[in-house]
SEZA-257664 format. One line per field, with one value per residue (C-alpha): residue number from 0; x, y, z. Coordinates in nm, 4 decimals. Each point is the difference from the previous one (the first is absolute). Layout:
// residues N
drenlum: NUM,...
east: X,...
north: Y,...
up: Z,...
//
This chain:
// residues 259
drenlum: 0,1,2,3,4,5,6,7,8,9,10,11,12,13,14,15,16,17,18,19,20,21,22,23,24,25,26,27,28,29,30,31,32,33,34,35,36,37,38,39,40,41,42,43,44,45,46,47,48,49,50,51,52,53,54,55,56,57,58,59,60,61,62,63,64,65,66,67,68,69,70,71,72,73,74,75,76,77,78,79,80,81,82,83,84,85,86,87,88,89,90,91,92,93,94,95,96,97,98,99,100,101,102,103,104,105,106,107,108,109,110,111,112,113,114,115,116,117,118,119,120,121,122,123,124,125,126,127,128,129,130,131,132,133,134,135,136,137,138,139,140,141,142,143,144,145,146,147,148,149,150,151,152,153,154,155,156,157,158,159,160,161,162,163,164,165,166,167,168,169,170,171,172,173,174,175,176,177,178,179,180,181,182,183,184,185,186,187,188,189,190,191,192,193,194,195,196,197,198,199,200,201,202,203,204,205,206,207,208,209,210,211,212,213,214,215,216,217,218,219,220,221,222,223,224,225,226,227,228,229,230,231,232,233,234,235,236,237,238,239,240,241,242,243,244,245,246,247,248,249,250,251,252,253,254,255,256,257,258
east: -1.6719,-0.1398,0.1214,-0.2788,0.1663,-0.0586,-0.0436,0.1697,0.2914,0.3157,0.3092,0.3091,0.3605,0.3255,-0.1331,0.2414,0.2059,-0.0145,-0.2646,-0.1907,-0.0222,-0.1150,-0.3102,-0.0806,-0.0186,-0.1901,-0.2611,-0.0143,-0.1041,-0.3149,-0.1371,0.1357,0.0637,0.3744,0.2044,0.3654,0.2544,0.4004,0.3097,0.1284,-0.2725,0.1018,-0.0102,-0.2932,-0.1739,0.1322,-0.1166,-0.4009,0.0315,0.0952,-0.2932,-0.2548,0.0865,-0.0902,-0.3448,-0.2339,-0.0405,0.1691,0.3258,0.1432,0.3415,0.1616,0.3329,0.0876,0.1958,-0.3035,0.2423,-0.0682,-0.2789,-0.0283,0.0247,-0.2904,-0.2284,0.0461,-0.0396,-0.3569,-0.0909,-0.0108,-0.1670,-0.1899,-0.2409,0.2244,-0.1531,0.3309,0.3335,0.3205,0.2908,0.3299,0.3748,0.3292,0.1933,0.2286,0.3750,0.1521,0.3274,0.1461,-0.2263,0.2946,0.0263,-0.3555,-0.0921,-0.3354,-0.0430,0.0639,-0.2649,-0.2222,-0.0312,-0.0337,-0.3434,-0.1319,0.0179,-0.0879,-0.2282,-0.1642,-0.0597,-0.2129,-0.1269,-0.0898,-0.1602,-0.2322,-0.1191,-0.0955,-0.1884,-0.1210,-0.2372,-0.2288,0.0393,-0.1610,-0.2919,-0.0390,-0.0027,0.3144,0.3692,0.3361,0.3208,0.3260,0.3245,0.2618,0.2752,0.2945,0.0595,0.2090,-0.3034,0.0031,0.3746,0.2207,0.2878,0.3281,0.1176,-0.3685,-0.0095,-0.1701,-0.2911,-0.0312,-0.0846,-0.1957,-0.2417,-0.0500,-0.1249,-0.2288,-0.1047,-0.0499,-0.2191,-0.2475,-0.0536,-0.2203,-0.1951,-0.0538,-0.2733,-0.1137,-0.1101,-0.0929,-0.3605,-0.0398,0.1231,0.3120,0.3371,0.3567,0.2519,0.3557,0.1641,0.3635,0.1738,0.3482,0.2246,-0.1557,0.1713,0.0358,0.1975,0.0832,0.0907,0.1759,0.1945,0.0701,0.0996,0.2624,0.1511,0.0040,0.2047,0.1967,0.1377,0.0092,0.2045,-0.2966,-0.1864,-0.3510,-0.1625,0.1725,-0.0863,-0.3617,0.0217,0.1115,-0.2279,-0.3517,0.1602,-0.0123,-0.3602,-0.1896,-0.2251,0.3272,-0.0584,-0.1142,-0.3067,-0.1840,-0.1483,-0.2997,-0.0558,0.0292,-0.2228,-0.2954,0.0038,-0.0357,-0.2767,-0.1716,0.0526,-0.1302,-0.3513,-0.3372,0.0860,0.3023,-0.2388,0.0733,0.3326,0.1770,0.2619,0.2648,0.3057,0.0447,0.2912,0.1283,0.3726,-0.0935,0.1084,0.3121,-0.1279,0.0014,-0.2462,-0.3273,-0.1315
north: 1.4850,-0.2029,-0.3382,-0.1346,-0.1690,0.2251,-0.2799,-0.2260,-0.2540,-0.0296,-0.1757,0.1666,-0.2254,0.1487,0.3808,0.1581,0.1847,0.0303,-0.1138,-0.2064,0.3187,0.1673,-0.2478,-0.0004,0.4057,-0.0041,-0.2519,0.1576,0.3270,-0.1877,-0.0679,-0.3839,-0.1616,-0.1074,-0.2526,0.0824,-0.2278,-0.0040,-0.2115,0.3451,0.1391,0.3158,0.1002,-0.1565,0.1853,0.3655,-0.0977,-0.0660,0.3496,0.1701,-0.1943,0.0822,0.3380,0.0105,-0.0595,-0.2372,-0.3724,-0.1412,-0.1638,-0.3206,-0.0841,-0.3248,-0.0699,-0.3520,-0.1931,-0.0528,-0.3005,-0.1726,-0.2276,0.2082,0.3365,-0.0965,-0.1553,0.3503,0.2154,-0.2329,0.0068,0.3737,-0.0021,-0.2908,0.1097,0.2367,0.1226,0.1196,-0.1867,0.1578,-0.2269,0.1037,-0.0716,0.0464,-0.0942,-0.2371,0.0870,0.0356,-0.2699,-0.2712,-0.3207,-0.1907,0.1176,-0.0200,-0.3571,-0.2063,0.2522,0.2937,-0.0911,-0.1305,0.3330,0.1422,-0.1587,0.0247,0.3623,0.0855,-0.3219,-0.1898,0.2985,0.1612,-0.3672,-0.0894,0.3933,-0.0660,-0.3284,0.1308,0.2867,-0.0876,-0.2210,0.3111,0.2198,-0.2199,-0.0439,0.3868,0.0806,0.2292,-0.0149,0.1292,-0.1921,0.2283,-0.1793,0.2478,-0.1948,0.1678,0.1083,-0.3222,-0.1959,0.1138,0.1244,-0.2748,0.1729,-0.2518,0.0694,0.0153,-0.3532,-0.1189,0.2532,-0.0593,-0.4247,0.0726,0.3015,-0.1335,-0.3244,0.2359,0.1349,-0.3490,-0.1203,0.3330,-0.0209,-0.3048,0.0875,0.3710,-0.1595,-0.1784,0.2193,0.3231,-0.1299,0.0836,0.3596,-0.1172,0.1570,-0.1673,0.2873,0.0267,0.3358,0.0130,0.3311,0.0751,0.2677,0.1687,0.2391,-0.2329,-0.1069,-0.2769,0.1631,0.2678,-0.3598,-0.0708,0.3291,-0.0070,-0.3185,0.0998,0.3412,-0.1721,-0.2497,0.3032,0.2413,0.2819,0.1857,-0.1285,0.3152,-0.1014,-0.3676,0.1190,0.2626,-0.2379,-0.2895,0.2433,0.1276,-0.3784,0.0006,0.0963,0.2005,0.1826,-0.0587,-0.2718,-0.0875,0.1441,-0.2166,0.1873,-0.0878,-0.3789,0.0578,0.1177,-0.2280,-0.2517,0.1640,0.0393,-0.4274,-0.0401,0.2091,-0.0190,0.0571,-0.2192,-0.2741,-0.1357,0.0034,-0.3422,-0.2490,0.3241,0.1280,0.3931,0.1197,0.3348,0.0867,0.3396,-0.1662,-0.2086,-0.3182,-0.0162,-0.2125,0.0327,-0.2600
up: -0.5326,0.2694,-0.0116,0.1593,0.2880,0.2836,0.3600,-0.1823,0.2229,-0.1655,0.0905,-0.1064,0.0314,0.0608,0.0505,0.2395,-0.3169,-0.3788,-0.1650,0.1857,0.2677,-0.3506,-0.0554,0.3407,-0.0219,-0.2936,0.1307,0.3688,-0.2324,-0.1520,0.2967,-0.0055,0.3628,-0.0126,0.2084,-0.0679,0.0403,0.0107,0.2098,0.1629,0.2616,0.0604,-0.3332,-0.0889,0.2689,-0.0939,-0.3521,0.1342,0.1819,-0.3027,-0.2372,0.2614,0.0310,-0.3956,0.1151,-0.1469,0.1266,0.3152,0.0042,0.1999,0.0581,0.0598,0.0300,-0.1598,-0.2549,-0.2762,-0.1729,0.3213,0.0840,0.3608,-0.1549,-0.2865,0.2694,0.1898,-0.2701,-0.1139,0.3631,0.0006,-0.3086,-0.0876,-0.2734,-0.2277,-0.2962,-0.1262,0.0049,-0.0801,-0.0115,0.0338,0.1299,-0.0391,-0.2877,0.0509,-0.0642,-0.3251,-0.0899,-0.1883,-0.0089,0.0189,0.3783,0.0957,0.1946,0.0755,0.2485,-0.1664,-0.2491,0.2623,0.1568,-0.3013,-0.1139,0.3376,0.0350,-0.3551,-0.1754,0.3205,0.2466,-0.2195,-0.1331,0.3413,0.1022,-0.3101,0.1177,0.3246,-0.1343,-0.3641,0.0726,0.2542,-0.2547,-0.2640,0.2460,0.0562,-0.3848,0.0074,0.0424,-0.0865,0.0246,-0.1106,-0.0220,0.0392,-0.2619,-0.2022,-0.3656,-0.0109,-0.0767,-0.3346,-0.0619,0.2395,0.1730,0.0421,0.3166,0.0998,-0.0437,0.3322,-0.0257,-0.3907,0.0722,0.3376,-0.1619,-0.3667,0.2179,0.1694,-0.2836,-0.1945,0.2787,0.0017,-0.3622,0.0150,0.3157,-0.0902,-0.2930,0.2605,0.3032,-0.2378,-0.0693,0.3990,-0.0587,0.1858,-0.1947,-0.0162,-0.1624,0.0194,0.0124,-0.1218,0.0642,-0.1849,0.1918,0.2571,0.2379,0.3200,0.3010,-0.2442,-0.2926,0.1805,0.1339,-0.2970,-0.1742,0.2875,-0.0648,-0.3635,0.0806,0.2418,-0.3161,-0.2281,0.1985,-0.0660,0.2751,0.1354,-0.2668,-0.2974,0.0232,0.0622,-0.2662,-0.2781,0.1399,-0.0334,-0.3564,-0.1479,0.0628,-0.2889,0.2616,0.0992,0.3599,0.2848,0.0902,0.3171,0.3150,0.0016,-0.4411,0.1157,0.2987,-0.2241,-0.3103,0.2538,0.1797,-0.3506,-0.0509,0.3216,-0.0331,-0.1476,-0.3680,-0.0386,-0.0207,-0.3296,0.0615,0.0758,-0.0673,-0.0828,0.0304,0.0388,-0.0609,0.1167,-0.0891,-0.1860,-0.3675,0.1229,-0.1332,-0.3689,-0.1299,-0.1342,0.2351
//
């Protein structure tokens, strides 16, 4: 299928690795323009060689802290006009609330509810004017099934989340998308983290704790970057139009409900 979006400018946050990098890859492939961002340079720049050797549309690179004023104005000063905006960042880490302070939390909800608040007020208002955008916010399954030690990301992203579903009916009637994309496990530098923190605790090897991780999943396995990387190319093109104000979630079955 072509999604339509061939010379299309797309910001992409926190891209270096996992799947952000994913996104990024599957965007570069349509022919979008992408501006990559992540803190760690050197990474970040090994990752743009690798999406423009896929081909496709070009690919900037600059190194900054997007949860900082200075990195945002850098990243919208390389690409002022995005059509596409893919937020993402780090999660913030897992705990007891009872040890978490004012700046723990503070931290918290400005990587993961006012970064992307603030990316979309810089950019929402162009796209409305040119008739088409695409805003992805790169959140967690926790949105819909809260994790307890997650507790920090659980209050900052369900904020984020709260705040898109008003404006989403708001900016659609331009053709201008706001979508959040929740993936469950997928097979990361952070969930390999994690799966190593959980063997360490368990006394079983790195493959076990894998192994009977992927076998909880009703899918039998973790997701893979490069699935995540084209749903959200799909929410970001031509035909994903009506499509706004939701909450995709991709955990291959983990989450039980029916809605």
């Amino acid at each position: 299928m072509d999604l339509g979006i061939a010379g299309k400018k797309a910001i992409v946050c926190a891209a270096s690795k996992g799947l952000g990098k994913a996104c990024a890859e599957s965007l570069a492939r349509e022919g979008v323009d992408v501006t990559i961002c992540a803190r760690t340079e050197e990474t970040l720049n090994a990752t743009a060689e690798e999406i423009r050797a896929l081909g496709g549309g070009s690919v900037t690179a600059i190194a900054c802290d997007i949860t900082s004023q200075a990195g945002q104005d850098a990243i919208l000063a390389a690409c002022p006009d995005p059509d596409i905006l893919v937020n993402n960042a780090g999660g913030p880490p897992p705990g007891d609330f009872r040890d978490w302070d004012r700046d723990d939390w503070i931290k918290a909800v400005d990587a993961n509810m006012l970064t992307p608040i603030f990316l979309i007020k810089a950019t929402v208002d162009g796209m409305m004017d040119r008739k088409f955008g695409r805003i992805v916010n790169i959140t967690s399954s926790a949105v819909k099934a809260p994790i307890d030690i997650l507790g920090l990301s659980n209050g900052a992203r369900a904020g984020l989340t709260g705040f898109v579903a008003g404006i989403a009916r708001k900016t659609v009637r331009n053709n201008v998308t706001i979508n959040g994309l929740l993936p469950g496990p997928f097979y990361t530098d952070r969930l390999i983290s994690n799966l190593k923190v959980t063997a360490e605790k368990s006394g079983q090897s790195f493959e076990e704790a894998a192994a009977q991780k992927a076998a909880s999943n009703p899918a039998g396995r973790f997701g893979q970057a490069e699935e995540f990387g084209d749903y959200c190319a799909y929410l970001c093109s031509a035909q994903a139009g009506y499509i706004t104000g939701q909450n995709v979630l991709m955990d291959g079955g983990n989450f039980p409900g029916t809605l």
